[in-house]
N, C-alpha and C positions, 0 to 999 in steps of 0.2 A: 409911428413905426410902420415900415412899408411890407406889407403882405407879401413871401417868395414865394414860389412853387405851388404845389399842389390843382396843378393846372384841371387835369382829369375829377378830382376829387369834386372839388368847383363846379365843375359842370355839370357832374352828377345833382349836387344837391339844386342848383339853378333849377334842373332840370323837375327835382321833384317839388320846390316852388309852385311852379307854374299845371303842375295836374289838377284837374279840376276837382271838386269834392272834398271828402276828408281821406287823410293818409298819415301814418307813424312810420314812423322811420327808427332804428337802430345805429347806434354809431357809437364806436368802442373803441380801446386801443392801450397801449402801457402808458401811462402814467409820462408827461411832457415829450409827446408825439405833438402833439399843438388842435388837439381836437378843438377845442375852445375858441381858438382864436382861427382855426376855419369855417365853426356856425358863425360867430360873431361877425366876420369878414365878409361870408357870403350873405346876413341876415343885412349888414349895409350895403351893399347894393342891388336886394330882390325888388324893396321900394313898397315891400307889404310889413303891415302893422306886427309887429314884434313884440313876444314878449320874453328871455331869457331872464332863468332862476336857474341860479348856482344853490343846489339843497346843502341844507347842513345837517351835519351831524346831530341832530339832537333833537327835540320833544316834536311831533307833529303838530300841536298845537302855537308851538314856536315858527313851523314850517310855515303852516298854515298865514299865520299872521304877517310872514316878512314875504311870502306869495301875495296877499292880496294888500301889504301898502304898495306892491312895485305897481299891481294892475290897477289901482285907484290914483297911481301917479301917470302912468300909460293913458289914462281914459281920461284924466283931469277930472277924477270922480272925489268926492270926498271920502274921508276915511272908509271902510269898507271892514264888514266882520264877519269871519264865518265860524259856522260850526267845528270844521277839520277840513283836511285835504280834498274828502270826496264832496264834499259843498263849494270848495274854493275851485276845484277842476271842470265841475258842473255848468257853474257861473259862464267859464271860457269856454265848453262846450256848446252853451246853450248860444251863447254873445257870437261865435262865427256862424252863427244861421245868418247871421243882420250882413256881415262883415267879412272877407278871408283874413285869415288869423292865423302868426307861427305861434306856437310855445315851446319853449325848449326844457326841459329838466334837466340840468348839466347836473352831474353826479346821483345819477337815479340810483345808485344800491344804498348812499344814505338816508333818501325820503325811506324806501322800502325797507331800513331797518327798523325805523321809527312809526310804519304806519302796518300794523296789521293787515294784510290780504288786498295791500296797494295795486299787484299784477290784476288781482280779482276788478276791484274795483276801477283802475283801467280799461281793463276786458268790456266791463259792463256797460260804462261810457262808452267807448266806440262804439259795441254792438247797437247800443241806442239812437246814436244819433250818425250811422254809418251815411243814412240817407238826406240827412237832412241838416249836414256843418258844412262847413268850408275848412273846418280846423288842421294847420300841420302840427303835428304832435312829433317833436323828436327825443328820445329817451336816451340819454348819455352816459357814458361812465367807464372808468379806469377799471375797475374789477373786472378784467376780461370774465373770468367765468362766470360771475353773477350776470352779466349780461349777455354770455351766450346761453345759458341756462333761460334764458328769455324765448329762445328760441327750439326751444325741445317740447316734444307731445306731451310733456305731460305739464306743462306751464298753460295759466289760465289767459298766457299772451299767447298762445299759439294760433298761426295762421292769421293773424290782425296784424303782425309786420309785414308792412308792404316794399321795405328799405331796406339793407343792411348794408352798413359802411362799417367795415372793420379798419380802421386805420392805419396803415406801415409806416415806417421809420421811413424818412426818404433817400432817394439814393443819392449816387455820388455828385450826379450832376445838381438835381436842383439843391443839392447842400452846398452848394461850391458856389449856389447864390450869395449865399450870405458872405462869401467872404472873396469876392471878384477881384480885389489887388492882387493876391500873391501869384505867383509862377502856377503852372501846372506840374509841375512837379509839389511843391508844395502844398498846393490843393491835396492831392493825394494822400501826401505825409498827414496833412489836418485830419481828412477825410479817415484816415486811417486809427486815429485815436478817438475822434467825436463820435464819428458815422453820422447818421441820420435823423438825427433829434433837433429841431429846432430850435428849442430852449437853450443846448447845449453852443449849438451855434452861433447865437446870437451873439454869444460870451467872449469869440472870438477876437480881441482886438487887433484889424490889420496894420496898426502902428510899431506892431512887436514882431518880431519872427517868429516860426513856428516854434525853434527849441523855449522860447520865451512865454510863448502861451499856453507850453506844456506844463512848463513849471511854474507858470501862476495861476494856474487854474486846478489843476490836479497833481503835479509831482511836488507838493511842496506843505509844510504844516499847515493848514488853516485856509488851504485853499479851497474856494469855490467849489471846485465838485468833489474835492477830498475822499467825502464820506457821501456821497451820490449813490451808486452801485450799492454799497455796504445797506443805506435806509432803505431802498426801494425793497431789496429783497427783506429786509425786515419787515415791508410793512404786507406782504405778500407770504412768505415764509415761515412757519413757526420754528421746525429746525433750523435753524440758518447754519450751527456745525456742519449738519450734513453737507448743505448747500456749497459752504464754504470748501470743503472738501473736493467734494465733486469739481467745482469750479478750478481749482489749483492743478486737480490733475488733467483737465482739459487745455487749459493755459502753457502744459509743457507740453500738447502736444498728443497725449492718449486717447483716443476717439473709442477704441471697440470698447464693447460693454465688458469682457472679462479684464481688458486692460486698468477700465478705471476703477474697476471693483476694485481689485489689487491695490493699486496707486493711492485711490481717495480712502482705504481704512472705513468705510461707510458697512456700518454693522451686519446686514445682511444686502442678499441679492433684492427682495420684498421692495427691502426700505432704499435701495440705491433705486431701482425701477419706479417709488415713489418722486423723489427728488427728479429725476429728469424728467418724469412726465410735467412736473409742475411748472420745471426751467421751459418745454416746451412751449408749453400753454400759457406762457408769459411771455414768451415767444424773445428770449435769450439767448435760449439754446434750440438749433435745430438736431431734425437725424436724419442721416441723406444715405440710401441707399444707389450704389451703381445704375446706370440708367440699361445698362444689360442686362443686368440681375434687379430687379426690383422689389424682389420679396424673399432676397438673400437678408435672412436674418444675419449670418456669419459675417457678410460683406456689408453693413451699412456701420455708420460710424454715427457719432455725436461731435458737436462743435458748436462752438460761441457764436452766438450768429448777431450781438451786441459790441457794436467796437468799443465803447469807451469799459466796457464789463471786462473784454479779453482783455483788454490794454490795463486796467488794472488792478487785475489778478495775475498778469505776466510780471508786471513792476513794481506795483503799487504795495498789494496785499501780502506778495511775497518777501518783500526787500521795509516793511513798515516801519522796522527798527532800526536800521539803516538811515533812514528817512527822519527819522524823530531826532538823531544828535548829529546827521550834516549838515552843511550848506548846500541850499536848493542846486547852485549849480556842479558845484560837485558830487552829491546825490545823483544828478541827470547825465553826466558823464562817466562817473563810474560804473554806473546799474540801470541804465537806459541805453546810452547811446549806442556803446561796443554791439548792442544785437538790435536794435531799432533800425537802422536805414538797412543792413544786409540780410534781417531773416524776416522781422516782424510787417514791415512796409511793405515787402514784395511779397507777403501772404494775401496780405489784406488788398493789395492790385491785382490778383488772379480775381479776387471776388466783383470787384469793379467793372472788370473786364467783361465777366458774365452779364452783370449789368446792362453792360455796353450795348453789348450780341441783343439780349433781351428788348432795349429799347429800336435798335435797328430793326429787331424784328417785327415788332407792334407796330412800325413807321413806314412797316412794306419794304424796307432797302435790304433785306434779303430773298432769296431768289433760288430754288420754291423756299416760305419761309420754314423755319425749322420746328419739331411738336414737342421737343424735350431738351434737359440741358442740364449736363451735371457731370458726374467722373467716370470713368468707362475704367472695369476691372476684369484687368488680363492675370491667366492664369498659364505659364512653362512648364507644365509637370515633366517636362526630359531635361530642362535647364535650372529644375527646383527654384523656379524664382515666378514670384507673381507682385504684382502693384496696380496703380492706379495711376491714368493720367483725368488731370485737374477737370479740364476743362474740353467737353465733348460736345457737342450738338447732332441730332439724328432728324432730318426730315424724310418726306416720304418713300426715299430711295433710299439714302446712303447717311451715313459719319463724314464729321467735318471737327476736324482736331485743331484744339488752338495752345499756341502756347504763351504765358505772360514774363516779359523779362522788365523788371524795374533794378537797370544796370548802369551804371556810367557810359559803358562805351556801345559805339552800336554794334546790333546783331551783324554776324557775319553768314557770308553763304557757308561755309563750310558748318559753321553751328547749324544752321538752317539744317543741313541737308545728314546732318549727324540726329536731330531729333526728327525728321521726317523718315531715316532709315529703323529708328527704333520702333517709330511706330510703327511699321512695316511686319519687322521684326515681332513683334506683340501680337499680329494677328490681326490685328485693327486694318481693316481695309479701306480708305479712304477716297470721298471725292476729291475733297480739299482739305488743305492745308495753311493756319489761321496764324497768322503770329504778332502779337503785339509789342512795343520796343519805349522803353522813357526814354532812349535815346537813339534813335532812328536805327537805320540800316546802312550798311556797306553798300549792299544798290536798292535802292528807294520803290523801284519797279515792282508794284504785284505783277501775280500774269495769274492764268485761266487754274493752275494748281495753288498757288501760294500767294495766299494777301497777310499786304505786311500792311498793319496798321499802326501807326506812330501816336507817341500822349496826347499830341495837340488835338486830335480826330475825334479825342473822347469829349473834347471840350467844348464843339463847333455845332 
């Protein structure tokens, strides 16, 4: 199976490979991001002795045991027995003085359910042999908060991580790795339902169309990621009503916090402000305030920041009964399609977009590069109207407004110069003016005010 993307990630971890001494690393993320198979990926080609343990659920002294047959298979030692975990980690602590040595703990919050004052006992190893291992120590795990909890004062691993790799969902580009035959328009569409998860993409088959891999994968009974979204947050979640709620009313669309109070029926203000914190820090759902107002409580919103989560709690979760006594394709055409290519896809290409700006910017091909990037809120108290446009950038000088059109036909100048006048209008003072097109332009020409950037751009 061939390794896509995560170029940056890669390097990093190469990079802490190669430091001399002992160092621990942190490296977390939601649950089939592909952490796994980026230690694995980069443990094959550092060219140093490896040991990776996937922990299980269950007794330490179980742990114990299935840690030291993998290191006594690694070493070509004969069977090997220890007392527990803090005998078995000892061993490898003590064996990279001779040696430079990885160990990995993939899924470190189930050793540390199983092992009384594990963090401690970690702590105490390193402090010991700080000076005098060669050992990389990487501690893993899906539990985002158990493993940022690793990382707080009052944790007996504090200040001993010398790494932290939080891991993201990737974006649109390296996800469009995995599935290189179809059109870019297409990509998009995909991109639009999977997002960023590699597992999910892998799923992809480019022998089907996209309406074909929606409904065999997810719009249909018994499909593949059917119940994906629904488990995760179960296995994170206790309420998951709540969740569920909340979720539903973001899916139509409701962002302010009084709105989906109302909307999601979620018992109090308390317990709604519990749920989203948690969607947060799962990192699901964001909350994005104006990049003019930043600490406008009134003005920030919440939103799905999971596409295959929005995509089905827009379709899926809402329409389930629907779902259960039609045929998949008429399911997909009656209660997909009609709002899929005209509202839901050209939501999801505004976010893209950002993306885009984002990677041009880290690549230098912006010019001065920009510090901020998100929706800029205009307020007309003489014309009683105020909103939000999408997508804004602010560098050291000035605003740079962009707009994303995923249309059939192309932008014309007159549209052009009809959203260049409103922002005018809004107070929004502008260097430039950004516009993105799935289907090109009437005249093709940026100039020194206005770049029109086309799909193909985003691909290249």
């Amino acid at each position: 199976m061939t390794f896509l993307g995560r170029t940056r990630e890669k390097k990093t971890l190469t990079q802490f490979y190669e430091h001399t001494g002992m160092n621990t690393a942190l490296i977390y993320g939601r649950r089939r991001v592909g952490k796994s198979e980026l230690i694995k990926q980069t443990l094959k080609e550092c060219g140093t002795r490896s040991i990776y343990y996937e922990c299980k659920q269950t007794s330490e002294q179980n742990n114990a045991g299935s840690l030291a047959a993998l290191i006594a298979e690694n070493f070509g030692y004969p069977p090997l027995s220890f007392s527990g975990i803090e005998e078995t980690l000892n061993f490898l602590f003590q064996k990279a003085q001779d040696e430079k040595l990885i160990l990995v703990l993939d899924e470190y919050p189930y050793l540390r359910e199983g092992v009384r004052g594990l963090d401690s006992i970690v702590k105490s190893l390193i402090d010991h042999y700080r000076e005098k291992s060669q050992l990389k120590l990487i501690l893993c795990g899906s539990f985002v908060d158990t493993m940022k909890s690793l990382l707080l004062s009052e944790n007996a691993l504090y200040g001993r991580i010398d790494l932290t790799l939080n891991l993201k969902p990737m974006d649109y580009y390296d996800s469009a790795l995995f599935y290189p035959n179809f059109s870019d328009e297409d990509k998009v569409r995909l991109y639009s339902v999977f997002g960023g998860i590699p597992h999910y993409n892998r799923l992809i088959d480019q022998q089907q169309s996209v309406r074909e891999n929606i409904i065999s994968l997810i719009a249909s009974v018994g499909a593949r990621l059917e119940n994906e979204v629904s488990m995760y947050l179960r296995s994170e979640i206790a309420r998951i009503a709540n969740a569920n709620e909340v979720f539903e009313a973001l899916a139509r669309g409701f962002s302010r916090y009084s709105d989906i109070l109302f909307q999601s029926h979620v018992s109090s203000s308390p317990a709604l402000a519990d749920v989203l914190d948690r969607l947060i820090r799962m990192e699901v759902v964001a909350k994005e305030a104006p990049i003019n107002d930043e600490h406008s409580r009134r003005k920030s919103g919440y939103f799905i920041s999971d596409n295959l989560s929005l995509f089905y709690y827009r379709y899926i979760f809402r329409y389930a009964s629907q779902m259960n006594v039609m045929e998949p394709e008429t399911f997909f055409d009656r209660y997909i399609a009609p709002n899929f290519e005209n509202e839901y896809v050209p939501g999801r290409f505004e976010d893209m977009c950002r993306q885009y700006l984002i990677r041009q910017n880290r690549a230098g091909r912006i010019t001065p590069p920009f510090e901020r990037i998100g929706k800029y809120w205009y307020d007309l108290p003489k014309e009683h109207r105020n909103g939000e446009f999408d997508i804004v950038t602010q560098d050291e000088n000035d605003y740079t407004f962009y707009e994303a059109k995923f249309r059939k036909s192309p932008v014309t100048e007159a549209m052009i110069a009809a959203e260049i006048e409103q922002v005018k209008a809004a107070g929004l003072n502008c260097r430039r003016y950004g516009f993105f097109s799935r289907s090109g332009f009437e005249r093709p020409q940026s100039s020194d005010e206005v770049v029109k950037i086309e799909l193909s751009e985003l691909y290249r």
